[in-house]
Each structure stands twice: as C-alpha cells, then as structure tokens.
VEXLOLO-513817 format. One line per 5 residues: their letters; for each residue x, y, z negated of N, C-alpha, C. Coordinates in Angstrom, 3 decimals, decimal comma, m for minus. Layout:
<pts>
A	X:Y:Z:X:Y:Z:X:Y:Z; ...;
</pts>
This chain:
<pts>
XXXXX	m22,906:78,389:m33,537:m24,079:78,390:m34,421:m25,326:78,878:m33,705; m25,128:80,067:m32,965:m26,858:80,481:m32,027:m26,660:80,018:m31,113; m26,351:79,058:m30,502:m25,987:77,853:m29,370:m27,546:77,569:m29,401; m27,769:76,464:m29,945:m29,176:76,000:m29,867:m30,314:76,894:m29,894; m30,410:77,811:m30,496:m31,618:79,138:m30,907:m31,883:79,491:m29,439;
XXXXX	m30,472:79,990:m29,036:m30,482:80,720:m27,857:m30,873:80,035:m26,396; m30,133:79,047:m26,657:m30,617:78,171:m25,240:m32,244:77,983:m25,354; m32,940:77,578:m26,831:m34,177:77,327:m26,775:m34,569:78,287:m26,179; m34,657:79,668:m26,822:m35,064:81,071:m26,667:m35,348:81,544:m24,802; m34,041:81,081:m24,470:m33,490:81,535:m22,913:m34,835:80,710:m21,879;
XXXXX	m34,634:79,437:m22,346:m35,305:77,754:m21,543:m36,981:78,516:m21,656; m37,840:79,193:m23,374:m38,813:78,889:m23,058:m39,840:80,291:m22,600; m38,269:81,362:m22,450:m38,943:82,824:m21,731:m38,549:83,332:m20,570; m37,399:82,320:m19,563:m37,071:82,164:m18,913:m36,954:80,577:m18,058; m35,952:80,185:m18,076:m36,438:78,563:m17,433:m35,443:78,034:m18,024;
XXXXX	m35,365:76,430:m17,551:m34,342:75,712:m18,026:m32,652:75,767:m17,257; m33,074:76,041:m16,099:m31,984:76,538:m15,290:m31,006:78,043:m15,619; m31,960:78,313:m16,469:m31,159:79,830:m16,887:m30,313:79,481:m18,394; m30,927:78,488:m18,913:m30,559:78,267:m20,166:m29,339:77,635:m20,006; m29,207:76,362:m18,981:m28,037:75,417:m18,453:m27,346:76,971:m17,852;
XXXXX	m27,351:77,836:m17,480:m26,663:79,103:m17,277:m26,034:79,824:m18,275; m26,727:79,785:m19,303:m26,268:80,519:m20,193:m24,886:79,511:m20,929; m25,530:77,989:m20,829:m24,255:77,293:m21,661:m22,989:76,874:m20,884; m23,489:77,340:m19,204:m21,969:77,201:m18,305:m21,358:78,237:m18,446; m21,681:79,363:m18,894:m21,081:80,826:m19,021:m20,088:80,926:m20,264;
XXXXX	m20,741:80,115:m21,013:m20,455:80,374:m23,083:m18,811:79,560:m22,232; m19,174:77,725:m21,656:m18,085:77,023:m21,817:m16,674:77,792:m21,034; m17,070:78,439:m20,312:m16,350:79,193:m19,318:m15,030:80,432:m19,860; m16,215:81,081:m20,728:m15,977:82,025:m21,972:m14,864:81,613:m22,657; m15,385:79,986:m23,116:m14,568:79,799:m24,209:m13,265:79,356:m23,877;
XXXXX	m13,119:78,531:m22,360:m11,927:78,496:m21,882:m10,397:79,495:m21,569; m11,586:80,483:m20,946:m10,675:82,006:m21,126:m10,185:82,739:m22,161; m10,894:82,331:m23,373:m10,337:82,477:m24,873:m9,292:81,510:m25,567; m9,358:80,586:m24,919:m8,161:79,665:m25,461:m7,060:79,724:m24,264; m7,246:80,023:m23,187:m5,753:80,139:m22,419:m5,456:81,752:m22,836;
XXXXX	m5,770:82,379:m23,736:m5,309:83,247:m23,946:m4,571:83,387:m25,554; m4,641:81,954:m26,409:m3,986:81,670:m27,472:m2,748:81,854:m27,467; m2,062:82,287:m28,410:m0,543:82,383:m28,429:0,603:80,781:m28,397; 0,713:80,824:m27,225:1,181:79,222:m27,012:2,760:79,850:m27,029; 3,335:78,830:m27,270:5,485:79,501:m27,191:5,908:78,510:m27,997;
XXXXX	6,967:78,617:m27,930:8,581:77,598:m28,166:8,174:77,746:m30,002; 7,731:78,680:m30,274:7,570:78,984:m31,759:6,472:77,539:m32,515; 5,398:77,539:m31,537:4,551:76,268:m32,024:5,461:74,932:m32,344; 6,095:74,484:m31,246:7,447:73,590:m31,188:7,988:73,461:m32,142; 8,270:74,473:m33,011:9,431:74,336:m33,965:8,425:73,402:m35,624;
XXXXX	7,017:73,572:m35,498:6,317:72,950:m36,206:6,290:71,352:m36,587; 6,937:70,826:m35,571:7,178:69,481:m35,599:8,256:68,841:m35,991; 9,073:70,175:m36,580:10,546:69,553:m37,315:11,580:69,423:m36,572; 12,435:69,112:m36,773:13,643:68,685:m36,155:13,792:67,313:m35,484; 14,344:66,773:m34,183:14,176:65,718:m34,190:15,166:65,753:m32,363;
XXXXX	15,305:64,102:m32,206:15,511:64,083:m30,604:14,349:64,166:m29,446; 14,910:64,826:m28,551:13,472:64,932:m27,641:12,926:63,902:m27,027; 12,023:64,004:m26,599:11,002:62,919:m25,842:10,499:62,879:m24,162; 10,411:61,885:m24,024:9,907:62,187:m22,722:7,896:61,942:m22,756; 7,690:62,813:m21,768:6,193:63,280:m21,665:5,337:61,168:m21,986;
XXXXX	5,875:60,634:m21,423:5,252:59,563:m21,815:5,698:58,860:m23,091; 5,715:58,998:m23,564:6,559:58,744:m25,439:5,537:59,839:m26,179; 5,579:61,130:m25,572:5,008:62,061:m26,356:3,708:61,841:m26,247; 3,009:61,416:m25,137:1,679:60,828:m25,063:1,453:59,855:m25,858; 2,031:58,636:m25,873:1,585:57,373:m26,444:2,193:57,259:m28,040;
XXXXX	2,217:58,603:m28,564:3,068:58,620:m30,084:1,296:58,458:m30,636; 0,543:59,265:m30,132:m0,767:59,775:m30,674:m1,671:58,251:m30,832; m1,804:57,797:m29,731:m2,286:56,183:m30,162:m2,004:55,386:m31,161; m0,631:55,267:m31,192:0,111:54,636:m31,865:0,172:54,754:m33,270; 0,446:55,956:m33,594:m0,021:56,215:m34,685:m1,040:56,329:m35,665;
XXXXX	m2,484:56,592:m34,779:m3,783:56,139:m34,986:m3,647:54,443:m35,384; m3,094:53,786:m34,089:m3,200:52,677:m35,034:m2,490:51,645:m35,776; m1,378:52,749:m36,064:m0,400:51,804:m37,410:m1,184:52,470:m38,703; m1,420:53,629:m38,264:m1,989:54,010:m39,710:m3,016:53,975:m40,462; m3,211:52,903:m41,703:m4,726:52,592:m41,878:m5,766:54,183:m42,021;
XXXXX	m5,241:54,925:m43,074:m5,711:56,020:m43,245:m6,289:57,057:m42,055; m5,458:56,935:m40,950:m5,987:57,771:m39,566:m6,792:56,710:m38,650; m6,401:54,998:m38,710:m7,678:54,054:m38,425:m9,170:54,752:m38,640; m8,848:54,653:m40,285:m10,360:54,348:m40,553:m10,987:55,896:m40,643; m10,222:57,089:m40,759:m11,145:58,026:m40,594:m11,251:58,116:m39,053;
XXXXX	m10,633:57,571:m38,081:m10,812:58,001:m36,830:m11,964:56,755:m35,898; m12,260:55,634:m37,075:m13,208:54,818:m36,481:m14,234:55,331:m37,041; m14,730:56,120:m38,251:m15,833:56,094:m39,261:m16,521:57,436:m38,664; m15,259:58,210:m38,249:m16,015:59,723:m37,784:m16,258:59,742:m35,808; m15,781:58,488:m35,518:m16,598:58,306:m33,814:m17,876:57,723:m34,145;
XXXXX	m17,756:56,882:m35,268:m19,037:56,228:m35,232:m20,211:57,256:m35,609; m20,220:57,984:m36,761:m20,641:59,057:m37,199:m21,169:59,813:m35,799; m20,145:60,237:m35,012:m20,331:60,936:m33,322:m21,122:60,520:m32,732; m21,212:59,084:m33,000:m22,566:58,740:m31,953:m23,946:58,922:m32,266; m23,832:59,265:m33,502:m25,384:59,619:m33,870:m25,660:61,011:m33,609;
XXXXX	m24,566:61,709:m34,147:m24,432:63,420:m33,988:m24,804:63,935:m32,519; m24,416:62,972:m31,587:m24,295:63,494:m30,048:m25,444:63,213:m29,565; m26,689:62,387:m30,128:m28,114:62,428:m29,854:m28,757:62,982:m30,389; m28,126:63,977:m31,892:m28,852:64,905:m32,571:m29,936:65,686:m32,423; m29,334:66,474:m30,932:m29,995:67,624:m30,316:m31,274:67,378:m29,580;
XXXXX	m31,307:66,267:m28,954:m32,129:65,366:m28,116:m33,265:64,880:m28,814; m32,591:64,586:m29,963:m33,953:63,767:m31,072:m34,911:64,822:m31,734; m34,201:66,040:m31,901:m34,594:67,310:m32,729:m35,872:68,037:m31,606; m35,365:68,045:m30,240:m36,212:68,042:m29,874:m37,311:67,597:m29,200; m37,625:66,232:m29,544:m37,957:65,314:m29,596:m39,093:65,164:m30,461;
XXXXX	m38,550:65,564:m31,637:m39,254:65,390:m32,975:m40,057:66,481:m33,207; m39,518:67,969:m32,739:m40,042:69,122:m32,501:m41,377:69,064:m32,179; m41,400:68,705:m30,745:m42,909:69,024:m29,846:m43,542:67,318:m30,250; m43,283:66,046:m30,860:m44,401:64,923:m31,243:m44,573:65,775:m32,912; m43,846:66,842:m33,596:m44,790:67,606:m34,425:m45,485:68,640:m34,275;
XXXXX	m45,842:69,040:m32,994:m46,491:69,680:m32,796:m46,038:71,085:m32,628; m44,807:71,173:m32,610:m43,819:72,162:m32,458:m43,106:72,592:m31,653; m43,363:72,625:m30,394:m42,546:72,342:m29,169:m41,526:73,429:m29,535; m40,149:73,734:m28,448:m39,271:74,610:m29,032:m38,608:74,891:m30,292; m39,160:74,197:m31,423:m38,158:74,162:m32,756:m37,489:73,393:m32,592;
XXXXX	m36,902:72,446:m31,806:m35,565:71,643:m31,897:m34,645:72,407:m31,985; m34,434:73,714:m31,500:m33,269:74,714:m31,469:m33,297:75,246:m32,670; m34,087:75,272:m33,204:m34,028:75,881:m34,449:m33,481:75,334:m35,791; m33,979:73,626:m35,200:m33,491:72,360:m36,078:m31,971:72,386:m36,190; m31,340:72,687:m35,019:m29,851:72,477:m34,636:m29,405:73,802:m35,366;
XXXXX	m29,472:75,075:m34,958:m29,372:76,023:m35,730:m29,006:75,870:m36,990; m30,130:75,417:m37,564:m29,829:75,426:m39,399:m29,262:74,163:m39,598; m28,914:73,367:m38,702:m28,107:72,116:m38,855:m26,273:73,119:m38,855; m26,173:73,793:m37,745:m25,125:74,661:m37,601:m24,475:75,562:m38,832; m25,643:76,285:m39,419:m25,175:77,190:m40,117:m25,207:76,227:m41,181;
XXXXX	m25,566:74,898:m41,839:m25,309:74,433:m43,074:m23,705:73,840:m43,029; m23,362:73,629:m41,675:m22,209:73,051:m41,675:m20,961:74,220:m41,934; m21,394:75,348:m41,337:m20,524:76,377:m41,380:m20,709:76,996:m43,008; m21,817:76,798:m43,598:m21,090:77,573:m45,000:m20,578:75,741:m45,826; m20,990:74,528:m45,690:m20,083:73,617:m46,237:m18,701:73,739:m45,939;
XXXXX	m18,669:74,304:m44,749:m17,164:74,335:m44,683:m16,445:75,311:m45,456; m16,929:76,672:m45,197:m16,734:77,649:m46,201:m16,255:77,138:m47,639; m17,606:77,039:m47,722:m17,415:76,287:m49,298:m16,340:75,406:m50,195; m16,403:74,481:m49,093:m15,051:73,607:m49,629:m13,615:73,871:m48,890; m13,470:75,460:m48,466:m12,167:76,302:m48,167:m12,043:76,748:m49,414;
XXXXX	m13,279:77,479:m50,088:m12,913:78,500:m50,945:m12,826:77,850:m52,468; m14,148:76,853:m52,381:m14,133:76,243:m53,966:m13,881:74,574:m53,680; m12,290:74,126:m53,382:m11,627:72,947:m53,353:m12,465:71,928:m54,157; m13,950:71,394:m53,924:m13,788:69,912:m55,036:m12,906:69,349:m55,747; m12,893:68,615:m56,721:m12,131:68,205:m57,624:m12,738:66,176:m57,115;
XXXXX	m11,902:66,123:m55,987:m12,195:64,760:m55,253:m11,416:64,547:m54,028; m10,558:63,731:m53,722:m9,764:63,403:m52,943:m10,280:63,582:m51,761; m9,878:63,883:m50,306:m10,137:63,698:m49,421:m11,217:62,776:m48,584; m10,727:61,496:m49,075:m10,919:60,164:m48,575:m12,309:60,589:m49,050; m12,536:60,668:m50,213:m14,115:60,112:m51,351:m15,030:61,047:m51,081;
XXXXX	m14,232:62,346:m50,453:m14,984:63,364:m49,879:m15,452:63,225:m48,758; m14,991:62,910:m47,447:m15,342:61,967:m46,237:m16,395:61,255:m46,662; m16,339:60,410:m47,443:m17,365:59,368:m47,352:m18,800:59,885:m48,325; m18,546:60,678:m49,350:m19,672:61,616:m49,817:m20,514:62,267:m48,337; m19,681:63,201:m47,899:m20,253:63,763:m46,867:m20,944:63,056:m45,674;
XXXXX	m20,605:61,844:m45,240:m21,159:60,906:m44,390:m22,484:60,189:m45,085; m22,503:59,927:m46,405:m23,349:59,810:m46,859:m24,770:60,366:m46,989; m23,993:61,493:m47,921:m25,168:63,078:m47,745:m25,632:63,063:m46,336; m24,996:63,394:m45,271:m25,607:63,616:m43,795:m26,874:62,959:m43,997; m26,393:61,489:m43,843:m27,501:60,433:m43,420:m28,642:60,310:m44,526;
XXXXX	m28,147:60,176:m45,937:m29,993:60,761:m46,259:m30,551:61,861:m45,973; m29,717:63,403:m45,674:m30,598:64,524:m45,711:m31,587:64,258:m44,346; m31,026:63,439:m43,389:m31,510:63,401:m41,973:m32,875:62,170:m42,346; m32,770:61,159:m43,085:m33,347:59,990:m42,829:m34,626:60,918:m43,607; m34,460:61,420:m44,560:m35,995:62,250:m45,160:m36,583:63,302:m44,755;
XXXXX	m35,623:64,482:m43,712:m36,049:65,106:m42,654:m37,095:63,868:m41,423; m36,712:63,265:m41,323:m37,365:61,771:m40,488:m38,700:61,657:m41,069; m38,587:61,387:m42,509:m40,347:61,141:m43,056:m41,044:62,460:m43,746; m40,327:63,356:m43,563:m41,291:64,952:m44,096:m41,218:65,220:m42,879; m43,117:65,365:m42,586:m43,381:66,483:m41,490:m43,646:67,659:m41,910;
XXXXX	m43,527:68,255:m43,117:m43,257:69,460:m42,873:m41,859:70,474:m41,978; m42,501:71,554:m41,264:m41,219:71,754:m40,433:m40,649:72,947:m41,344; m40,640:73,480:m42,430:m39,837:74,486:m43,663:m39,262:73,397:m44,760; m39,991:72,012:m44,743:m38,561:71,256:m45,312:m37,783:70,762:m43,921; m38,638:70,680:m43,244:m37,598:69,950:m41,854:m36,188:70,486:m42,001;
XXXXX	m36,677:72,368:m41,864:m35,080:72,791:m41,661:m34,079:73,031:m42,859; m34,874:72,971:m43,977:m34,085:72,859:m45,066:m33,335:71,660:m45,583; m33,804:70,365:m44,905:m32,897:69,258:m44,679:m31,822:69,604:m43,719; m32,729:69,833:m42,869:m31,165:70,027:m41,675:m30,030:71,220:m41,804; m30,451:71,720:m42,976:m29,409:72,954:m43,329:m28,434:71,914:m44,462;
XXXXX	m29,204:71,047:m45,130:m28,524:70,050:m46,323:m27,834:69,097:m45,858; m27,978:68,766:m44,573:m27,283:67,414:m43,575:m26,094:68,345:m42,772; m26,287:70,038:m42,858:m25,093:70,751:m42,423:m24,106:70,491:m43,789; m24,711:71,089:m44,479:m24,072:71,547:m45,539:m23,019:69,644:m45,381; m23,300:68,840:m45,974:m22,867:67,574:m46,110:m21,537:67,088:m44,750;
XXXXX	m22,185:68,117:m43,694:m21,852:67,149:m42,352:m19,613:68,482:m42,307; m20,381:69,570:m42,842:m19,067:70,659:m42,624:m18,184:70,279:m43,378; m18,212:69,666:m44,789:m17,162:69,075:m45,641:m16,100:67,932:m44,878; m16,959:67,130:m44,086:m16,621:66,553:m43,393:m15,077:66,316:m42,511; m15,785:67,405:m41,093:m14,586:67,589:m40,810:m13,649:68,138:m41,714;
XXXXX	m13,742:69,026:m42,626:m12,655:69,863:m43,049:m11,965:68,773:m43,813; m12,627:67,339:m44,273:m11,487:66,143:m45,024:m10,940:65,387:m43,728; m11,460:65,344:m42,369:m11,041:64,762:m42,251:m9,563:65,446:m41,224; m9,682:66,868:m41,118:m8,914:67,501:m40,490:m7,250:67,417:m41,362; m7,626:67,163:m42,974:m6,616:67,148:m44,337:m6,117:65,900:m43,880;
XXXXX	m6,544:64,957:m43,493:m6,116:63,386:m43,818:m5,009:63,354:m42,460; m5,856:64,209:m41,783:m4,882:63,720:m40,103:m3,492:64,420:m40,747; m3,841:65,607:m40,870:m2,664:66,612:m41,025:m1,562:65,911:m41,834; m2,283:65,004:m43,526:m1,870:64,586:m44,372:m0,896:63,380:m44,068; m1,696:62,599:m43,232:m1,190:61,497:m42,688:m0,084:61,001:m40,981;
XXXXX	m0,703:62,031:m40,389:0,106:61,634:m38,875:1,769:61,906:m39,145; 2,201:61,548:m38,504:3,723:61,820:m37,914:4,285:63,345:m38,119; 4,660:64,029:m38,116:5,315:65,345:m37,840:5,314:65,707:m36,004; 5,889:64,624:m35,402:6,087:65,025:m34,071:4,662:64,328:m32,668; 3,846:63,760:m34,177:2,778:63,451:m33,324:1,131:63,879:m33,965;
XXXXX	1,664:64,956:m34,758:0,663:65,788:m35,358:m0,633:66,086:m34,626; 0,499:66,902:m33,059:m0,479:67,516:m31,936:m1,204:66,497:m31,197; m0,778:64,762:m30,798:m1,475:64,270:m30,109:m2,444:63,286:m30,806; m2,602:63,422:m32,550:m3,506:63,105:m33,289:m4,324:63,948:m33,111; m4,139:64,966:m33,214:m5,721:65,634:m33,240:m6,164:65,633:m32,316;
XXXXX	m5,438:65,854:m31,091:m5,901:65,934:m29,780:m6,827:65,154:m29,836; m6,889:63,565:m29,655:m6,901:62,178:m29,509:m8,399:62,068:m30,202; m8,209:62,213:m31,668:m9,458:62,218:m32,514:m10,261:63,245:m32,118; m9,908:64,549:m31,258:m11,458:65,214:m30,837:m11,725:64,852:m29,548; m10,695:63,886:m28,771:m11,453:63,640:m27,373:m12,269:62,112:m27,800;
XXXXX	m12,191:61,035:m29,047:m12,980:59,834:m28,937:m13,740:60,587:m29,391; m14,168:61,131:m30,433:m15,272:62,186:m31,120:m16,463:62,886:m29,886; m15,833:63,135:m28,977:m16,593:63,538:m27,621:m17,129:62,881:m27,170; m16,139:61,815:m26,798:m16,592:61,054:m25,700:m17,698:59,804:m26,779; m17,377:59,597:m27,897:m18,402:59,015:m28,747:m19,873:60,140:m28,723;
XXXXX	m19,765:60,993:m28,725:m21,323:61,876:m29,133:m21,747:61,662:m27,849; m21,127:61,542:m26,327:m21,497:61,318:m25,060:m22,114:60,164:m25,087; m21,961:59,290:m25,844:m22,385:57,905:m25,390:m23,846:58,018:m26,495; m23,478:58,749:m27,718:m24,646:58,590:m28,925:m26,021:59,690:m27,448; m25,521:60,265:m26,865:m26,428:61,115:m26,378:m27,221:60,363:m25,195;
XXXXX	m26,804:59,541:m24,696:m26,767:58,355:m23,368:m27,890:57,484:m24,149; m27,340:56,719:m25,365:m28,133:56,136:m25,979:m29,884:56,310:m26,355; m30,139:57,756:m27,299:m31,256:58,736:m27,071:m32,036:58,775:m26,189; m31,478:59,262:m24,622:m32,153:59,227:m23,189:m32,707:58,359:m22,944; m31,799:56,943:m23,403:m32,675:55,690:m23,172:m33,774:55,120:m23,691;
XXXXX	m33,657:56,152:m25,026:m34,744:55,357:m25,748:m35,502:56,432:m26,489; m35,805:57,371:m25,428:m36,560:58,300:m25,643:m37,924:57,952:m25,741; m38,629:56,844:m25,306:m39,911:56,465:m25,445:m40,467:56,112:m26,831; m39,333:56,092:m27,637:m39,262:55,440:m29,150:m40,064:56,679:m29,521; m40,761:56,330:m30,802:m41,305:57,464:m31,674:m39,886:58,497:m32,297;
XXXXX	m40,020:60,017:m32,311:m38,824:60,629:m32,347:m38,321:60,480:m34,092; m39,117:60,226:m35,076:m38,904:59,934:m35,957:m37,944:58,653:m36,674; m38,417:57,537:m35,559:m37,571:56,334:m35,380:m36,338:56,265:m34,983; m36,137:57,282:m33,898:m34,796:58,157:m34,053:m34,147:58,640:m34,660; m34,489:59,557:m35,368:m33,660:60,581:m36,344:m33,242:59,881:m37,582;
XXXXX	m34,471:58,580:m38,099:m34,000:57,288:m39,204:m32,470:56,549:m38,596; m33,149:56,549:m37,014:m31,659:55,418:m36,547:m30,298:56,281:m36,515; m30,049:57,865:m36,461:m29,523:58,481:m36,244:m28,887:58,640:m37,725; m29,588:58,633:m39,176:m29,387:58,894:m40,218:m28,405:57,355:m40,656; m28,960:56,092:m39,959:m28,279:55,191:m40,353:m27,207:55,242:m39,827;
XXXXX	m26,864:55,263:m38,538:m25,416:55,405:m37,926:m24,290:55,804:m39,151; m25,112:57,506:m39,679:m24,072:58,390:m40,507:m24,024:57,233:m41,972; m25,041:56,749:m42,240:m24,357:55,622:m43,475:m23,169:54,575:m43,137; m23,584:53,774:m42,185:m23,271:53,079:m41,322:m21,381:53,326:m41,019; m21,315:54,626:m40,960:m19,896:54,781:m40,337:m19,008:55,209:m41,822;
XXXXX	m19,749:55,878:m42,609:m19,664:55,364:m44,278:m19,079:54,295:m44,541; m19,990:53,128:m44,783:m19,072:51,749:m44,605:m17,856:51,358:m43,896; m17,897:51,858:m42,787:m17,247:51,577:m41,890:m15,732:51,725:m42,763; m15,793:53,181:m42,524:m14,345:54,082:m42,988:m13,993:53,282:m44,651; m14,877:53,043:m45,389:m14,667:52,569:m46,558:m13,937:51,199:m46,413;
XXXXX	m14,887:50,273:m45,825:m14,182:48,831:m45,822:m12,848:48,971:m45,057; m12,453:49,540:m44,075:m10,880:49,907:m43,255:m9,670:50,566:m44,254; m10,488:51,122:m44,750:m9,830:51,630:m46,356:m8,737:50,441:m47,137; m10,255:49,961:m47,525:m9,902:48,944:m48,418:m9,213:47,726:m48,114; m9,243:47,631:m46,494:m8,779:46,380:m46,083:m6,934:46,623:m45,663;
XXXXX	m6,696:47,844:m45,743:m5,076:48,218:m45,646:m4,476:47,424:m46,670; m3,214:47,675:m45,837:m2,223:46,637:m46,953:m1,722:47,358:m48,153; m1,756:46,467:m49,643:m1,414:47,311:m51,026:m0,619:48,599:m51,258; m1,072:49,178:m51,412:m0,030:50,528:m51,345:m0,275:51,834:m50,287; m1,272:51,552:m49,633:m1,721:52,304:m48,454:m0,569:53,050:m47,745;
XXXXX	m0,723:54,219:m46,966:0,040:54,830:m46,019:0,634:55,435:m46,781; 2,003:56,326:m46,970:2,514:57,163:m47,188:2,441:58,462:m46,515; 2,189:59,765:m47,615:1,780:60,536:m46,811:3,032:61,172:m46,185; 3,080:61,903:m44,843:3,981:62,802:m44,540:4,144:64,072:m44,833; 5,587:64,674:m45,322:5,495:66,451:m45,569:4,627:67,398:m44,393;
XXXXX	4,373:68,375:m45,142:3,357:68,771:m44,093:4,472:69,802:m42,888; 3,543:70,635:m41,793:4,720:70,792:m40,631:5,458:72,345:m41,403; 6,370:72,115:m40,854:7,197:73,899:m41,038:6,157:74,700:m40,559; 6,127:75,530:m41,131:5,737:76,928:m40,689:6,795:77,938:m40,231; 7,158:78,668:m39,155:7,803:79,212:m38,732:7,796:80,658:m39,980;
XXXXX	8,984:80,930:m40,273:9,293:82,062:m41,166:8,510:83,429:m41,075; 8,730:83,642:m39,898:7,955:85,143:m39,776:6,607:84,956:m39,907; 6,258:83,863:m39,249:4,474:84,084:m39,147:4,048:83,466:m41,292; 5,157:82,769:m41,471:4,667:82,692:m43,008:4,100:83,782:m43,792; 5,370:84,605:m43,477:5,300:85,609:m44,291:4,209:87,035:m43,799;
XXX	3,564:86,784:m42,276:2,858:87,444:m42,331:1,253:86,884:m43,251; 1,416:85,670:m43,546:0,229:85,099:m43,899:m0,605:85,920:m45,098; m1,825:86,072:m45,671:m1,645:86,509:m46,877:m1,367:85,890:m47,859;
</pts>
C-alpha cells in the first residue's frame, strides 16, 4: 500500500535511482520473508489422498485444468485481460499527474488506488455479499472501469483520488472472488499449480499492459486512463460470454482441501 507514496516521496527528495533502490530492497525483503514460510510434508497432506506424480504431470495438471475448466477459463482469461490495463496503471497515473499540473501525485493516485482495494477486500471478508462469486467478479470489473473512466474526465485531483480509492474499493472484491472460484473449482491435487499459474499470466499480462503505456505515452494521459477503464469493462465481457458459452450444467465444484487437524484446531 505505501509502495507508490514512498517511491514518489524517495524519487522527488532524493533521485530516481534511490527510489529504483528502495523497490530492489522491498523485492529482496519480500523474498526473505517467504523462504522463511512454514513449508513441510504437512502442506502435502492438503491435496487429499491420492497416487503420486511425477514432477512433469504435477506441472502440466495446472494448465490443464485451467483449460478443461470453463469456470477457471473464463476467470483466468477475464482477470489477465483486466491485468493489462492494471499493469499500465501506475504509468498513466503518473502521467495524468504532472499533464494536471501535478507532478508527483501519481503516487498518491496509486496509494489510494491501494488502500481502496485493501479495505474492499476487508470488507467482503467480513460482510460476505449476498451474490455469488461469479456476479461478484464481474460487478467488481465493472465498478473498476467506470470509477477509472470518470477519474479520466474529472480534473479535479480530491475527486481524482476519491475515484481511485472507489476503483480500489471495486478492484479488492475482485481478487478475493476470484481467489473463491479457483479454490472452488480446481482439482484437489492441482489446487497449488492453479494458483501458481493464474498469478504468473496475471504478471506477465500487467508486463505487457505496462509495455503497451510506454508506447503510447505521447497519447494525452487522460486517453489513457479511458483506454485503461475500457480494458476493465472489456475483460467483464470477456469472463461473462466464456461463462455463458460452457456446456449446460457448468463445472462441478470440488470439496474444498483438508485442513490438517492440529493447525484446524488452532484456527479461531
């Protein structure tokens, strides 16, 4: 969430080289925090019972399953597409920043883009909608892309960020349906290389939405952030018509994974 604030902050009282410092340090950080996750034979047992696999089986379960399954299809085509707009976000924000006369508020844009996503998520942890997954996905892809397309035509920069706190808010529901559907829907023993899978196209999609931006940075930045707002409709459709185009009866969902006994019961 102070990702963007800070790098702005760092870049415009220090340089840009200190700022690209500060975000090789964070990624560095964060690596040393995850090889320090509790990994063991105990995670393993989450995937049920079953015969073992060999490392190439266990790789290519995750594809595969993406694409027998309409339900992990279409949220996993609707939310790359979605990625490619998201991954020029930052670029356009500040972009849009300094042609309003604002140089340095792009970080600020991202910021309250951050924290709207983090209390939507909140939100729909604590107070569950009364709306399926699926309808929730596509609400939220929705919401994104107008809060962004009218952030685009208000130059004010106190609604600016109060859109981009409303395109959080919209954008955090998001993942959290579409994290339900994978869980809801994948395999048992290919749980782990679904998700995997869906956050490396998700990447490597915001890489390309960000590639895109660079190129066409000469564009007015406003013309951006509209094209950026359509994408998020855009991948709306997307996920909807893939939906609808599955065969009668859609996917069946799978039981969800064991939870290992002890750590259940430490849960609250």
């Amino acid at each position: 969430m102070a990702g963007p604030g800070a790098v702005s902050v760092v870049a415009v009282l220090a340089s840009p080289g200190a700022a690209m410092l500060l975000l090789g340090c964070a990624a560095a950080t964060a690596a040393a925090l995850a090889a320090g996750l509790p990994y063991g034979r105990a995670e393993q047992a989450s995937a049920g019972p079953g015969p073992a696999t060999s490392l190439r089986a266990d790789l290519a379960a995750g594809p595969a399953a993406v694409w027998r399954t309409a339900e992990l299809r279409a949220i996993t085509a609707g939310t790359c597409l979605a990625f490619v707009g998201i991954g020029g976000l930052t670029t356009t924000t500040v972009l849009l920043a300094g042609h309003r006369g604002h140089p340095g508020a792009g970080g600020i844009l991202m910021t309250a883009f951050a924290i709207g996503a983090l209390l939507g998520s909140l939100a729909v942890a604590r107070w569950r909608p009364p709306l399926s997954d699926q309808r929730l996905a596509t609400l939220a892809l929705c919401g994104t892309g107008v809060a962004l397309a009218t952030a685009a035509l208000v130059p004010s920069p106190t609604a600016g960020a109060a859109l981009f706190v409303l395109a959080g808010l919209c954008d955090g529901p998001l993942l959290t349906a579409t994290l339900r559907i994978r869980a809801r829907y994948a395999p048992p023993r290919a749980r782990a290389q679904v998700f995997t899978l869906g956050a490396g196209l998700k990447i490597t999609a915001a890489a390309c939405g960000a590639t895109l931006v660079g190129a066409a940075a000469a564009l007015p930045p406003p013309l951006l952030l509209l094209g950026i707002a359509a994408i998020q409709l855009a991948a709306a459709l997307l996920y909807t018509l893939l939906r609808l185009g599955a065969r009668p009866g859609g996917d069946a969902p799978h039981p969800p994974a064991r939870v290992p006994q002890a750590r259940h019961q430490a849960l609250p």
